[in-house]
DRENTI-595341 format. One record per residue (C-alpha): residue in three letters; x, y, z. Coordinates in pm, 1 decimal. Example, Ala and Ser with C-alpha at 12.3 -4.5 7.8 and 13.67 -1.06 7.14 Angstrom:
# residues 2
site resn: ALA px: 1230.0 py: -450.0 pz: 780.0
site resn: SER px: 1367.0 py: -106.0 pz: 714.0
//
This chain:
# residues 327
site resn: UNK px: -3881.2 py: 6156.8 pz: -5.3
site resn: UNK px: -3833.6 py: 5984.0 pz: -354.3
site resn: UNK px: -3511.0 py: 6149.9 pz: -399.0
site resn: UNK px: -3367.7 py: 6030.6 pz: -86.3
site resn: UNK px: -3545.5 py: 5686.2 pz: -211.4
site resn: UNK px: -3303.0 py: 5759.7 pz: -539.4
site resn: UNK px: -3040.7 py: 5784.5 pz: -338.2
site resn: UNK px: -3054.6 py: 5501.0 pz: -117.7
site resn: UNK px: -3118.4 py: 5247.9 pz: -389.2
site resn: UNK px: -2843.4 py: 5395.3 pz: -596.8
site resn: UNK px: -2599.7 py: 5360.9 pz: -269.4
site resn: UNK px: -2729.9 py: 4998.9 pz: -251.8
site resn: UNK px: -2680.4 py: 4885.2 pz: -619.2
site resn: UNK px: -2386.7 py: 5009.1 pz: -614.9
site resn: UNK px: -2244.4 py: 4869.4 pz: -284.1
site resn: UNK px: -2378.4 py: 4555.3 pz: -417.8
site resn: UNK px: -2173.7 py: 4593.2 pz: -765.9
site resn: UNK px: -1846.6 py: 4705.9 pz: -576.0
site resn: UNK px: -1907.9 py: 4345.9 pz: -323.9
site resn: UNK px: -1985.0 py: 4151.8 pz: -618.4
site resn: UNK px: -1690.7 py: 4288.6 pz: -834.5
site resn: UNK px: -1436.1 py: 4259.9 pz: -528.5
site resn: UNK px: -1573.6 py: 3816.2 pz: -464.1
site resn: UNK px: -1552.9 py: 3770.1 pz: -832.6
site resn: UNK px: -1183.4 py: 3919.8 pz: -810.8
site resn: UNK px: -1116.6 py: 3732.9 pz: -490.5
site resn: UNK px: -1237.8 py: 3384.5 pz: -658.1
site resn: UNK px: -1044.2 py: 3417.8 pz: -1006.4
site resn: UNK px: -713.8 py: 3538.1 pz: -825.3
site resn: UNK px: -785.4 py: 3196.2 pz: -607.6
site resn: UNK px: -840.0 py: 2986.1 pz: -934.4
site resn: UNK px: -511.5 py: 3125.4 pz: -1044.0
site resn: UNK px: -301.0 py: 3104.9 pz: -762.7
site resn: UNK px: -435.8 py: 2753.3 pz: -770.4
site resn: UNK px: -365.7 py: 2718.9 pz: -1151.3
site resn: UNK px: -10.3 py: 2821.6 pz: -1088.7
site resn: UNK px: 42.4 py: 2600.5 pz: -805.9
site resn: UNK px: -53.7 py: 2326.2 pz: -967.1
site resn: UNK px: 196.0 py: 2333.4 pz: -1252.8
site resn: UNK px: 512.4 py: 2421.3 pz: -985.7
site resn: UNK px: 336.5 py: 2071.0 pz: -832.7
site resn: UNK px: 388.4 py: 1923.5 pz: -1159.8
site resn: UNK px: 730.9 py: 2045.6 pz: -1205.5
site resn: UNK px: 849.2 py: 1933.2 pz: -838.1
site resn: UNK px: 747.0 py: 1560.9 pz: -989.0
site resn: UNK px: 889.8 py: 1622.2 pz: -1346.4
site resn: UNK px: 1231.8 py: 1743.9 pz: -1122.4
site resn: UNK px: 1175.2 py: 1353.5 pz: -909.2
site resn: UNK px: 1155.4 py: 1187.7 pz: -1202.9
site resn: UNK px: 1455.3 py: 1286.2 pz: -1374.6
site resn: UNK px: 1655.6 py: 1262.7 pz: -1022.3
site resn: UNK px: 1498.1 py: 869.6 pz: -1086.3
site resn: UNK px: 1634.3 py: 865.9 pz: -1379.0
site resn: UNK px: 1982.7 py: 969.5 pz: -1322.5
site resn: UNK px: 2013.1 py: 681.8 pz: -1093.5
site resn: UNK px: 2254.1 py: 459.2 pz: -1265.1
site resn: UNK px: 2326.3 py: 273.7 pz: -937.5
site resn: UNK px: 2202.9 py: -97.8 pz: -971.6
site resn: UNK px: 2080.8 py: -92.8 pz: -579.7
site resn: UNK px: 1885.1 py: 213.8 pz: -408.6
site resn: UNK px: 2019.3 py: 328.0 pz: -60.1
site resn: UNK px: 1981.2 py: 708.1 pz: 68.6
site resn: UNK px: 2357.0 py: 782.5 pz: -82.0
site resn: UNK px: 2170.4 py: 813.6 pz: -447.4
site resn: UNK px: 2126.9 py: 1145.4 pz: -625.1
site resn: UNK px: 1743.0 py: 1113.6 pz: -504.6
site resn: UNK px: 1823.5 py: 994.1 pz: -147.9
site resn: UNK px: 1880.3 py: 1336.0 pz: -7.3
site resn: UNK px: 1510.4 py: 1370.6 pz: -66.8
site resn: UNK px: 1389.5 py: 1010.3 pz: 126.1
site resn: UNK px: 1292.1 py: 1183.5 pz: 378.6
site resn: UNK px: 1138.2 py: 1543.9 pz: 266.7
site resn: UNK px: 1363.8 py: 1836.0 pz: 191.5
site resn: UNK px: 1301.1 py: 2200.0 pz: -7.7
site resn: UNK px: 1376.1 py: 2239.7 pz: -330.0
site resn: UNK px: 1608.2 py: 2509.2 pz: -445.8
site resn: UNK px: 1331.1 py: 2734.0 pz: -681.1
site resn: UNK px: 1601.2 py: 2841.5 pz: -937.9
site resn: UNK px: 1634.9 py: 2462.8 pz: -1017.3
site resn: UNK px: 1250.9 py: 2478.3 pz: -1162.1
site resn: UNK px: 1262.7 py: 2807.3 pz: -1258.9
site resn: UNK px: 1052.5 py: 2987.7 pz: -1049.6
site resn: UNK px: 1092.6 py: 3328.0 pz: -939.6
site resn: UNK px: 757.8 py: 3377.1 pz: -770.1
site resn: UNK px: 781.9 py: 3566.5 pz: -407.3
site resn: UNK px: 616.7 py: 3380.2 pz: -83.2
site resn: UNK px: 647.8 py: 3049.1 pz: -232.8
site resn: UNK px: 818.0 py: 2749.6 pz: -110.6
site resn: UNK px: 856.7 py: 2406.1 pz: -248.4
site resn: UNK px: 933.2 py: 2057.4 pz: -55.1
site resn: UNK px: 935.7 py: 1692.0 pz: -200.3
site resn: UNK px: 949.6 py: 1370.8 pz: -89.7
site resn: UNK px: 1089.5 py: 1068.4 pz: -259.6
site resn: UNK px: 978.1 py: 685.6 pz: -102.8
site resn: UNK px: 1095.0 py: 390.2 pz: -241.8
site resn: UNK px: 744.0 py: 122.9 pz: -215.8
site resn: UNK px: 996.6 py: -124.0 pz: -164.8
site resn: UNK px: 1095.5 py: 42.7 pz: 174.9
site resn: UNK px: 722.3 py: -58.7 pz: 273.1
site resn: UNK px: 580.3 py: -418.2 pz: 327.5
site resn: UNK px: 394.8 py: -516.2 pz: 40.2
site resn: UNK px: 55.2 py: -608.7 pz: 125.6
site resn: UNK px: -30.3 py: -820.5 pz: -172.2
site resn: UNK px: 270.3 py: -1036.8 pz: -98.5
site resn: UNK px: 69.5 py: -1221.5 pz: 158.8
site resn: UNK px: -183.2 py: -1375.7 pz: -156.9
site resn: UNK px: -43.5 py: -1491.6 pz: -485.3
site resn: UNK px: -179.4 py: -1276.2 pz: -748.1
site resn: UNK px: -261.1 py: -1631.5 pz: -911.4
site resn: UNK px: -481.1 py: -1743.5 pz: -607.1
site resn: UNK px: -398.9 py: -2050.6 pz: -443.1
site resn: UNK px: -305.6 py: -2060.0 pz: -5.9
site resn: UNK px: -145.6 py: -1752.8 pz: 135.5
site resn: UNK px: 237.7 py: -1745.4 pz: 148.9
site resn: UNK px: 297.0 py: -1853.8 pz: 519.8
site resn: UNK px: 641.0 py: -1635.0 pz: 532.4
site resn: UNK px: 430.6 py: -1294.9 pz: 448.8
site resn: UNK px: 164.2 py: -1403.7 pz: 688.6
site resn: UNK px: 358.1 py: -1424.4 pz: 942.9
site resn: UNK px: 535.1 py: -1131.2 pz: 909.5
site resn: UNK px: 221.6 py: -925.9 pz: 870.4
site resn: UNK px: 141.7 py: -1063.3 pz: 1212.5
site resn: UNK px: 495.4 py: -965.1 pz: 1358.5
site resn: UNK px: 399.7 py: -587.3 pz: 1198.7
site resn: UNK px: 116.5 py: -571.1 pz: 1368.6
site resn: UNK px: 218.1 py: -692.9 pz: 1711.1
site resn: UNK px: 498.8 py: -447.3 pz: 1682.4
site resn: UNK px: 268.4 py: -151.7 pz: 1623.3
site resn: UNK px: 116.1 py: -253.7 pz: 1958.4
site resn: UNK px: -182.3 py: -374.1 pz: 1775.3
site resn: UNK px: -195.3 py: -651.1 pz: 2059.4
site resn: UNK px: -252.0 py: -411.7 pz: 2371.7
site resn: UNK px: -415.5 py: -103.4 pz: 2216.7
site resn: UNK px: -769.0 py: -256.1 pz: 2264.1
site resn: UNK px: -919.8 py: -128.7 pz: 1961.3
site resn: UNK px: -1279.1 py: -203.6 pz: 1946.5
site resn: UNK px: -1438.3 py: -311.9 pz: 1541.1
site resn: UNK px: -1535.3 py: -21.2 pz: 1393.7
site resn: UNK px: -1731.2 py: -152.9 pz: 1128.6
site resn: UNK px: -2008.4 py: -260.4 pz: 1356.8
site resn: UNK px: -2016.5 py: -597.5 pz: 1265.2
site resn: UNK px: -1864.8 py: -725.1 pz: 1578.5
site resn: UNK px: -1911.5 py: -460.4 pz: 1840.8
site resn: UNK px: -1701.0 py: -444.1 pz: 2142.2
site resn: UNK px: -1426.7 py: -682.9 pz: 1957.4
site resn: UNK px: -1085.7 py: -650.9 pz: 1982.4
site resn: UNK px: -934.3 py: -811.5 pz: 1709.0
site resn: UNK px: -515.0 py: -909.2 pz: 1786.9
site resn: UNK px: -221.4 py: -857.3 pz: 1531.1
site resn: UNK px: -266.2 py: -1264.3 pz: 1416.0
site resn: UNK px: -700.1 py: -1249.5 pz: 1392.7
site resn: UNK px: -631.4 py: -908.4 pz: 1211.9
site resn: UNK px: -411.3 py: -1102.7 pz: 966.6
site resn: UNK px: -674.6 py: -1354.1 pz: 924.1
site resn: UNK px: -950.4 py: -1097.9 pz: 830.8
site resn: UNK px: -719.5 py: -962.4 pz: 560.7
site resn: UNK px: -637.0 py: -1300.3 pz: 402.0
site resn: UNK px: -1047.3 py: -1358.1 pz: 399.5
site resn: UNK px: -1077.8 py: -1001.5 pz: 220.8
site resn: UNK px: -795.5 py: -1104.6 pz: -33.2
site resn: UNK px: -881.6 py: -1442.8 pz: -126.3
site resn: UNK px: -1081.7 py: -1621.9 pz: -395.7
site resn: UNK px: -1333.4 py: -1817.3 pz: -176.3
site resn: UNK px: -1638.2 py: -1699.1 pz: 84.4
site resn: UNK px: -1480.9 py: -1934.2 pz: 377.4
site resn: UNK px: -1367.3 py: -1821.6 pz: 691.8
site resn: UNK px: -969.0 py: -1855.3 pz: 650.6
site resn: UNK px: -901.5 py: -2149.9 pz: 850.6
site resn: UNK px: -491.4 py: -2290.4 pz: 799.5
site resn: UNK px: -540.6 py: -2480.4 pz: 1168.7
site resn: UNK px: -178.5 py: -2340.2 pz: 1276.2
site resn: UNK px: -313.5 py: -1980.6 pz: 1266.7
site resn: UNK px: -612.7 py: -1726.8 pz: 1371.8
site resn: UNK px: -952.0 py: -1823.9 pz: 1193.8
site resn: UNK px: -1103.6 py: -1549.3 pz: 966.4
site resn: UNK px: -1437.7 py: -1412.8 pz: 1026.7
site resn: UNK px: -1585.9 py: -1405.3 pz: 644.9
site resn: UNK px: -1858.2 py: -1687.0 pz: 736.4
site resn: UNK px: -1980.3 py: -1415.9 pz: 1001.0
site resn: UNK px: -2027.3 py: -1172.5 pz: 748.8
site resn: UNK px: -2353.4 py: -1126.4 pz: 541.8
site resn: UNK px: -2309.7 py: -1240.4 pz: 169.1
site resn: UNK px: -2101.5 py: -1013.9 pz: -28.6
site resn: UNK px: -1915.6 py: -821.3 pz: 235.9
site resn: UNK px: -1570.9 py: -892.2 pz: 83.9
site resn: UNK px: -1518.3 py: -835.7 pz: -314.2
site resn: UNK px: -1327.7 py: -1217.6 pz: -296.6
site resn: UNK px: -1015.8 py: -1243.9 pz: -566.4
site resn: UNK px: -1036.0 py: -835.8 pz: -679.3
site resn: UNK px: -712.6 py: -737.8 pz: -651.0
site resn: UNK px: -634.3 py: -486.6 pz: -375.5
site resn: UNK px: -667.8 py: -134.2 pz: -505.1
site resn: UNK px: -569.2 py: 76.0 pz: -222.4
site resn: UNK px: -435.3 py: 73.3 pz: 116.0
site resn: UNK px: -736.9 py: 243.1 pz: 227.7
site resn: UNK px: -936.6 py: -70.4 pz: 166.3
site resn: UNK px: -818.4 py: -162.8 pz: 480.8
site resn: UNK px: -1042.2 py: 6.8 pz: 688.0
site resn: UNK px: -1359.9 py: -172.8 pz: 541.0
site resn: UNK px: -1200.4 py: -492.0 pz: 750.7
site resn: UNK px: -1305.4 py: -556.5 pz: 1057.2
site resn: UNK px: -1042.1 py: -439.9 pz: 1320.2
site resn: UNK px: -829.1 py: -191.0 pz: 1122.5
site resn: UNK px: -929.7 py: 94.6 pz: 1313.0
site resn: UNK px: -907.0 py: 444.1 pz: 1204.9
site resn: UNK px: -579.3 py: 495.0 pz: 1459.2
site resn: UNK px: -457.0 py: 129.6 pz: 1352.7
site resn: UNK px: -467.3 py: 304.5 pz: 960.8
site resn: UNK px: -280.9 py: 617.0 pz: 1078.8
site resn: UNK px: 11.3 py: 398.9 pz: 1197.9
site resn: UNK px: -20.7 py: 140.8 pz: 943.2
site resn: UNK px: -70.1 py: 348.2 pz: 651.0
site resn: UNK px: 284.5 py: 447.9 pz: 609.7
site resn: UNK px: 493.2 py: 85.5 pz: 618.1
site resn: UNK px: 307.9 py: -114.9 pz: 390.4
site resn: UNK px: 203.4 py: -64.6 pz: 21.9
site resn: UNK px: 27.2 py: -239.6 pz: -254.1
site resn: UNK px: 310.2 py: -160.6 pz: -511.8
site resn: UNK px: 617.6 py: -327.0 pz: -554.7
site resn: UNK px: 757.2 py: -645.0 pz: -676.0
site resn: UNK px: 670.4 py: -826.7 pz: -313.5
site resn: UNK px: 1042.1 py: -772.5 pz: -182.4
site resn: UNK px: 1153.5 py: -499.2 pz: 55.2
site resn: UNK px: 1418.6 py: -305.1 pz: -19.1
site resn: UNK px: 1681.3 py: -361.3 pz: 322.2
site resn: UNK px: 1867.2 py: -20.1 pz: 203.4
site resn: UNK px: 1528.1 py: 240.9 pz: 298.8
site resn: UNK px: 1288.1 py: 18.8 pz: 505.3
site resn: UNK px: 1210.8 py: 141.8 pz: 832.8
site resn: UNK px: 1387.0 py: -115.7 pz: 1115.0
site resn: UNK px: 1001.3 py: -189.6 pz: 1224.9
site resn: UNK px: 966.7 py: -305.9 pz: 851.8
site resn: UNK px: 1274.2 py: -485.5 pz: 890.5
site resn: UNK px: 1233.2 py: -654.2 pz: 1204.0
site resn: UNK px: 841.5 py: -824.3 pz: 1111.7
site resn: UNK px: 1058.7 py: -1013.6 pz: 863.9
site resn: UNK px: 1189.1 py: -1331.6 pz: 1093.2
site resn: UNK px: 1079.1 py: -1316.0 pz: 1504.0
site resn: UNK px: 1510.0 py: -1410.2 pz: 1510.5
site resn: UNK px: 1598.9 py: -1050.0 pz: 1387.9
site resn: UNK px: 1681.1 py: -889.3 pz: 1726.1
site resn: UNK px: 1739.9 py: -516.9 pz: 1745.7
site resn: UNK px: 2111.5 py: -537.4 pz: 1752.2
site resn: UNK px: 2084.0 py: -714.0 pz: 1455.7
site resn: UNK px: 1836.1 py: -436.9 pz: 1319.5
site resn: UNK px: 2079.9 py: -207.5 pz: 1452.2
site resn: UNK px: 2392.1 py: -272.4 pz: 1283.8
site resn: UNK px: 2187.6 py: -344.3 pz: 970.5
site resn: UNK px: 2114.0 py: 58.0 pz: 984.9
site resn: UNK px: 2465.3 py: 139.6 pz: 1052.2
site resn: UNK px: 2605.9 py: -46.2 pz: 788.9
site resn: UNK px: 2356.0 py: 64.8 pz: 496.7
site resn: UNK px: 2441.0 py: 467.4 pz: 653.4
site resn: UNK px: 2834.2 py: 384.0 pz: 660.8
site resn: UNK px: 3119.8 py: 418.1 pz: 401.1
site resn: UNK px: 3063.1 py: 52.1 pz: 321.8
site resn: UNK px: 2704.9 py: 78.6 pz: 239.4
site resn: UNK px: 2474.6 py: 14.2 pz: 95.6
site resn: UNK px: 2409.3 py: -353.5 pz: 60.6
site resn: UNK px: 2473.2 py: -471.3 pz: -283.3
site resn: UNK px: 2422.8 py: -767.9 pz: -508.2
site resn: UNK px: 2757.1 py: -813.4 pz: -500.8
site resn: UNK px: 2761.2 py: -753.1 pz: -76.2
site resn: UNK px: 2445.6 py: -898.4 pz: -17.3
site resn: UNK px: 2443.9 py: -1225.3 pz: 125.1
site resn: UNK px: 2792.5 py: -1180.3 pz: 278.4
site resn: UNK px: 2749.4 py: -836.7 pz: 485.3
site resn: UNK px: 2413.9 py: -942.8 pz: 599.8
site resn: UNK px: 2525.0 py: -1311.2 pz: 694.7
site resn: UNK px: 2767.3 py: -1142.2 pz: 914.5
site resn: UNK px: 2491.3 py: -976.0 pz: 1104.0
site resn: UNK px: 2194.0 py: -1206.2 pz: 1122.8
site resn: UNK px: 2372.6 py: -1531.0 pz: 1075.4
site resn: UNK px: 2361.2 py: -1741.2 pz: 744.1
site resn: UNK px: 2072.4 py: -1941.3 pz: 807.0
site resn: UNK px: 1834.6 py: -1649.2 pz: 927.2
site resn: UNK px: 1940.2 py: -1519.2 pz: 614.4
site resn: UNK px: 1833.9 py: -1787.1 pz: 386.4
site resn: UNK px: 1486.1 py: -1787.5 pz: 562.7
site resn: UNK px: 1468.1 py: -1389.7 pz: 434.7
site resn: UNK px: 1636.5 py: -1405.1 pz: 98.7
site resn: UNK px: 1348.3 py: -1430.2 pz: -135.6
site resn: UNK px: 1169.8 py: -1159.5 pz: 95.2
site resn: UNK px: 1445.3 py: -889.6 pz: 38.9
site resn: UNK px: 1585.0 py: -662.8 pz: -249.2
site resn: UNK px: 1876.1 py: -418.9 pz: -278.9
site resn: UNK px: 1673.9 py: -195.5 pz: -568.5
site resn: UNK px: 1348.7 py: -38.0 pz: -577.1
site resn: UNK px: 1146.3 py: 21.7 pz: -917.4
site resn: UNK px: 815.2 py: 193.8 pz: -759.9
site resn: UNK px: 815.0 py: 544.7 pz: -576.1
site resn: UNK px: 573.6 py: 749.1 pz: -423.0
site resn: UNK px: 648.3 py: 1127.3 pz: -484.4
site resn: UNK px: 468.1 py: 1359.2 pz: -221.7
site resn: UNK px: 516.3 py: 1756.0 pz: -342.1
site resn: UNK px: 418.7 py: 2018.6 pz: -181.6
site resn: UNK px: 391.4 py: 2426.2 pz: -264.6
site resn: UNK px: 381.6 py: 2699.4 pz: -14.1
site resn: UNK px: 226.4 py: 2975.6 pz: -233.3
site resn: UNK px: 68.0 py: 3324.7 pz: -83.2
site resn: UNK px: -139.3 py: 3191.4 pz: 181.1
site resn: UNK px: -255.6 py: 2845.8 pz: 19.6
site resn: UNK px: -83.1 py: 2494.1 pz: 51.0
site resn: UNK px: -147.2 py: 2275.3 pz: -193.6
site resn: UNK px: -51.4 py: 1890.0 pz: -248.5
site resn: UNK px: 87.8 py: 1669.4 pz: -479.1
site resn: UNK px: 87.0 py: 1275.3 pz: -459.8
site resn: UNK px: 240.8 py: 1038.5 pz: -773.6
site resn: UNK px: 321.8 py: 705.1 pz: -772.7
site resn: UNK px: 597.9 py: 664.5 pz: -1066.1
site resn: UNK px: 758.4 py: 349.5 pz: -1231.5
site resn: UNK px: 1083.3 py: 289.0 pz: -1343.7
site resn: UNK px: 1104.6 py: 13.3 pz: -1639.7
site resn: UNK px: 1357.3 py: 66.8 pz: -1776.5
site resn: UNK px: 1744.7 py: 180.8 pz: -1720.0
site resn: UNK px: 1822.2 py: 540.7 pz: -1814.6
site resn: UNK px: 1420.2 py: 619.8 pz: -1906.0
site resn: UNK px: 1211.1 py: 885.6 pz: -1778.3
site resn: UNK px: 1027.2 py: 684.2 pz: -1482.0
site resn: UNK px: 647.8 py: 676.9 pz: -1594.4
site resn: UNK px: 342.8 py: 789.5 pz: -1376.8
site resn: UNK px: 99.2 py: 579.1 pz: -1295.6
site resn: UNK px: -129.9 py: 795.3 pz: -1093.8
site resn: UNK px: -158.5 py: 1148.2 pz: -1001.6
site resn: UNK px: -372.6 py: 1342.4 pz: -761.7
site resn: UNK px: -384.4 py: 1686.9 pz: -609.4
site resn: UNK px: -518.4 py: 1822.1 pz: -276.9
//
């Protein structure tokens, strides 16, 4: 009996070394592989950022040395110099100028919202079908309440301005801040994040997932007509029709394109008319200056995520990163 006792708790400490041995090994080849990942991450945006850089091209459009990557595509490996089997790289370069700038809608100095951006907030919104989807408050506040694209509007001015008054212009939805209890809205902090949003009342988690890729809270408040999506586009004046939306896409794909500072104001008046185009002028850019550079790795059997939003200041310098995060 005790030496089959000797034997069965040698079997067991040992089983239990050999399980213990074979997690540890499991968990540092996983910190590794992670490790690794990470820089190839890092040297997809290092690769962006000199792409950036090499733009010498005073206005942005898709023909650019980056523009082949607008829209996702794989990176060649031998270009970062990796040699590592099962992996696969892809990155993403978006202009935030392609996207409608959130903060555009309050001066950064306080004062009344800009009636232009508020209204074409509201056009955004009705064109995401934020008018018939029926979206009930999810913040509780206001159960059952289906807030429409110009009330949604309203809430957001009430988050973003200085005061603790329901936003009230008279020609426009009222705001809802005076319903709120004390507090509920930071009042003059600068928006951080688009996912501030969904701490409003109405922006509903399925509102955020088609919201959350048009509009941005980088940028110089202009959107760039070159990369903007024609939804973007068309929330700028309710006289843009799609034709017009249309041949603005065709022209900034064609051999003519892309819309210059030079080609500006005469291409575009020949599409939309010179007086709709006066109304958008001081909405609209040709050039971009803030990106968003999504990378991502394929490596063994992991995924792994890269997200930077990078500057450019100054002509022929290394755009600078502003903020970095991996998942």
């Amino acid at each position: 009996m005790l030496v089959v006792f000797i034997v069965a708790l040698a079997s067991i400490l040992v089983l239990n070394l050999t399980y213990s041995s074979f997690v540890s090994a499991r968990v540092n080849r996983a910190v590794e592989h992670g490790l690794q990942a990470e820089y190839m991450l890092k040297s997809a945006v290092s690769f962006a950022r000199v792409l950036l850089r090499e733009d010498h091209t005073p206005e942005d459009g898709t023909q650019d040395l980056w523009g082949k990557f607008s829209s996702g595509a794989a990176v060649p490996l031998e270009l970062l110099g990796i040699n590592s089997p099962n992996t696969s790289i892809e990155l993403e370069i978006r202009p935030e100028e392609s996207k409608f700038p959130l903060r555009a809608i309050i001066p950064t100095t306080g004062g009344e919202p800009d009636k232009n951006w508020r209204d074409a907030a509201a056009r955004l919104f009705k064109n995401l079908g934020f008018d018939e989807d029926e979206e009930k408050d999810q913040t509780g506040y206001f159960p059952d309440r289906h807030f429409k694209s110009d009330e949604l509007v309203a809430n957001l001015i009430d988050y973003l301005d200085q005061d603790s008054e329901s936003y009230d212009p008279g020609d426009f939805a009222k705001g809802i801040e005076s319903e709120l209890p004390d507090g509920t809205f930071p009042n003059g902090r600068i928006l951080r994040r688009v996912g501030e949003l969904k701490t409003i009342p109405g922006f509903t988690p399925n509102r955020m997932r088609k919201l959350e890729p048009l509009v941005t809270i980088f940028g110089a408040n202009v959107i760039n007509i070159n990369l903007c999506p024609g939804l973007v586009l068309k929330s700028l004046s309710e006289e843009l029709t799609d034709a017009n939306i249309e041949a603005i896409v065709a022209f900034r794909k064609s051999e003519e394109g892309p819309f210059t500072f030079e080609n500006r104001k005469e291409r575009l008046g020949e599409i939309i008319g010179d007086p709709v185009y006066d109304k958008i002028n001081a909405m609209i850019t040709v050039e971009s200056r803030w990106f968003q550079v999504l990378a991502k790795v394929d490596y063994q059997t992991s995924t792994y995520f890269m997200r930077a939003y990078v500057s450019r200041d100054k002509a022929g310098a290394l755009p600078q990163v502003r903020s970095i995060e991996l998942f």
